[in-house]
C-alpha positions in Angstrom: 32.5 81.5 52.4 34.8 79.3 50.9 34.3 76.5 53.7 31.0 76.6 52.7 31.6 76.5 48.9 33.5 74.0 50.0 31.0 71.9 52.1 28.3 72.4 49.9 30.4 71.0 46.9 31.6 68.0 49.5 27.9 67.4 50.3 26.7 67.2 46.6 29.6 64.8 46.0 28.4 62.6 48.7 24.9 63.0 47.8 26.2 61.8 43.9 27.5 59.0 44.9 24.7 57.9 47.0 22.5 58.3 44.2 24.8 56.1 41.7 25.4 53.5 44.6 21.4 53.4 44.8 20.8 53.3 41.2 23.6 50.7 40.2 22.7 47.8 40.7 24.6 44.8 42.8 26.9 41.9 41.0 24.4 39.5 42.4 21.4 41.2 40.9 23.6 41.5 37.8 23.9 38.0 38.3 20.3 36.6 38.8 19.3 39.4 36.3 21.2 36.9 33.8 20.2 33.7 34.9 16.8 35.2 34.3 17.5 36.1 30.7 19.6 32.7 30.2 16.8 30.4 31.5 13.9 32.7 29.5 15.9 31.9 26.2 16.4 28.4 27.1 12.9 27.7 27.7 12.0 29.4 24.2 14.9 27.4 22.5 13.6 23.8 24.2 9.9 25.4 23.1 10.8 26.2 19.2 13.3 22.4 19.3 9.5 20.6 20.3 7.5 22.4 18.0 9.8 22.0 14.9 9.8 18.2 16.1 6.2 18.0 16.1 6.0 19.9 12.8 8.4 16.9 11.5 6.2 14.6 12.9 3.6 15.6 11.5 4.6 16.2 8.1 6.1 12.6 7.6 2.5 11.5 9.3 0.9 13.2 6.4 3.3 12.0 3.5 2.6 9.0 4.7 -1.0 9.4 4.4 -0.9 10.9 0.8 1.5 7.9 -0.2 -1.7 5.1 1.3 -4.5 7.0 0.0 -2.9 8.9 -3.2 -5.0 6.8 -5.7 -8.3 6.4 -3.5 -10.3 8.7 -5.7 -9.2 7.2 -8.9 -10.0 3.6 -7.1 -13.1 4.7 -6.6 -14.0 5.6 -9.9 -12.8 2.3 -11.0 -15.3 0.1 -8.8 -18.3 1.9 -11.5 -16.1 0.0 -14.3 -15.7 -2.8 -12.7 -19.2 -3.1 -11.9 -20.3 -2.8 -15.0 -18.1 -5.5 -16.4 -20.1 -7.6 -13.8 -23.3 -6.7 -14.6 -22.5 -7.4 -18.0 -21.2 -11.0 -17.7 -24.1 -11.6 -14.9 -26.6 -11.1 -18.0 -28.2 -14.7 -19.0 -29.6 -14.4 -22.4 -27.4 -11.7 -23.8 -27.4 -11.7 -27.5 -24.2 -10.4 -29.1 -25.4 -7.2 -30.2 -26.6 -6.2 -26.2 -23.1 -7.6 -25.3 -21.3 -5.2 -27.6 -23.6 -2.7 -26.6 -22.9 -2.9 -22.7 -18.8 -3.6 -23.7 -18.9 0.0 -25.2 -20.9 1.9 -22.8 -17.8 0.0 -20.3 -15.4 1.5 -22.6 -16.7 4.9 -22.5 -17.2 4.6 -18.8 -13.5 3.8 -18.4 -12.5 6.6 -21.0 -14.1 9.4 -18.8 -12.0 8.0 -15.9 -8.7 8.4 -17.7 -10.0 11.8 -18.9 -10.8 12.3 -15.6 -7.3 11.5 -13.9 -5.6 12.9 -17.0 -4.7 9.8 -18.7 -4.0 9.9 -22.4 -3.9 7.4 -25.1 -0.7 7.5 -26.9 -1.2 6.4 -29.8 1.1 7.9 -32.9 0.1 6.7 -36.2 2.2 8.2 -39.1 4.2 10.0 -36.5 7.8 9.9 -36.4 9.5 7.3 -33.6 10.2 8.9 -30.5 12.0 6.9 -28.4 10.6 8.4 -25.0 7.1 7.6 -25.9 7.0 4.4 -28.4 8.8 1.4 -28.6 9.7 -0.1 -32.0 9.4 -3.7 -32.1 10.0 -4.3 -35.4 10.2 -2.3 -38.9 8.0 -2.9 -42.0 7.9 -1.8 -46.1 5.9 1.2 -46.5 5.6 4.4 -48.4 6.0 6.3 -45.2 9.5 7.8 -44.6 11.6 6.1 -42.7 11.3 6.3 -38.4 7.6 6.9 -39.1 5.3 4.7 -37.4 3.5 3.1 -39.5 1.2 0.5 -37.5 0.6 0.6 -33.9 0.6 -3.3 -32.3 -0.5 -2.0 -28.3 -1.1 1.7 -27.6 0.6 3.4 -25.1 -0.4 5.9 -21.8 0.8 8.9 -20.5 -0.3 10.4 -17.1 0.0 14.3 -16.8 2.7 13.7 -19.8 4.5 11.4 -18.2 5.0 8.4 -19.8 3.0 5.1 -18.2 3.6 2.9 -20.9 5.3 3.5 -23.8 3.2 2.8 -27.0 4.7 -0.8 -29.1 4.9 0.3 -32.7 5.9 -1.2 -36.5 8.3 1.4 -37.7 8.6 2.1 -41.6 12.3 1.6 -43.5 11.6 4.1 -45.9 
């Protein structure tokens, strides 16, 4: 009985190792197995490197597009202006009264642009000098105290409060 014990346990041994021969696989399928892998994450790697190139691409395409065509709607809103301006001066027998008249519908019409784009006048009157928005040209006698604006010689513009051009201004002593 003991051979047998002993055969039995010898045969279940043999069969064991069959099994695990059968189920391991070879060096060289190791091996392919892994060239598989390698080339599957090169091809994604070489895939993502294109993409994020074209994504550059494309981006510096379109910044270069905003930078061309950035002030087309405001240009376009201009060409009303200036037509009116030109309808104005194509008038032949325009008293002064229908030329004032058509300069300050012009005006207006240029004034809804600005409000439009979010131009503003600056224009600070009995304000006190700030440097960042004004630009004292000279300083005159007044009651006002002194770094106070007291006359305004050109008014100035600011776009989305950033200063276009600063506003020349008289600027009291005091």
């Amino acid at each position: 009985m003991e051979q047998e014990k002993s055969a039995q346990e010898n045969t279940a041994a043999e069969t064991n190792q069959g099994d695990q021969n059968e189920t391991m696989p070879s060096l060289e399928e190791m091996l392919q197995a892994a060239e598989r892998k390698a080339q599957e994450h090169y091809d994604a790697w070489m895939y993502a490197k294109a993409e994020g190139e074209n994504i550059r691409r494309r981006a510096t395409e379109d910044i270069s597009k905003a930078q061309k065509f950035a002030v087309e709607r405001f240009s376009n809103e201009m060409l009303a202006v200036k037509d009116s301006l030109e309808a104005g001066l194509a008038v032949e027998t325009a008293t002064v009264e229908s030329f004032k008249s058509g300069m300050e519908l012009t005006l207006k019409q240029l004034s809804n642009v600005f409000e439009k784009f979010n131009i503003t006048e600056i224009n600070p009157v009995g304000e006190k000098l700030d440097p960042h928005k004004h630009q004292a040209i000279g300083m005159v006698e007044s009651e006002l105290p002194a770094n106070t604006v007291a006359s305004v010689m050109q008014k100035g513009y600011a776009l989305n409060d950033r200063v276009l051009r600063p506003a020349l201004v008289m600027v009291s002593k005091g």
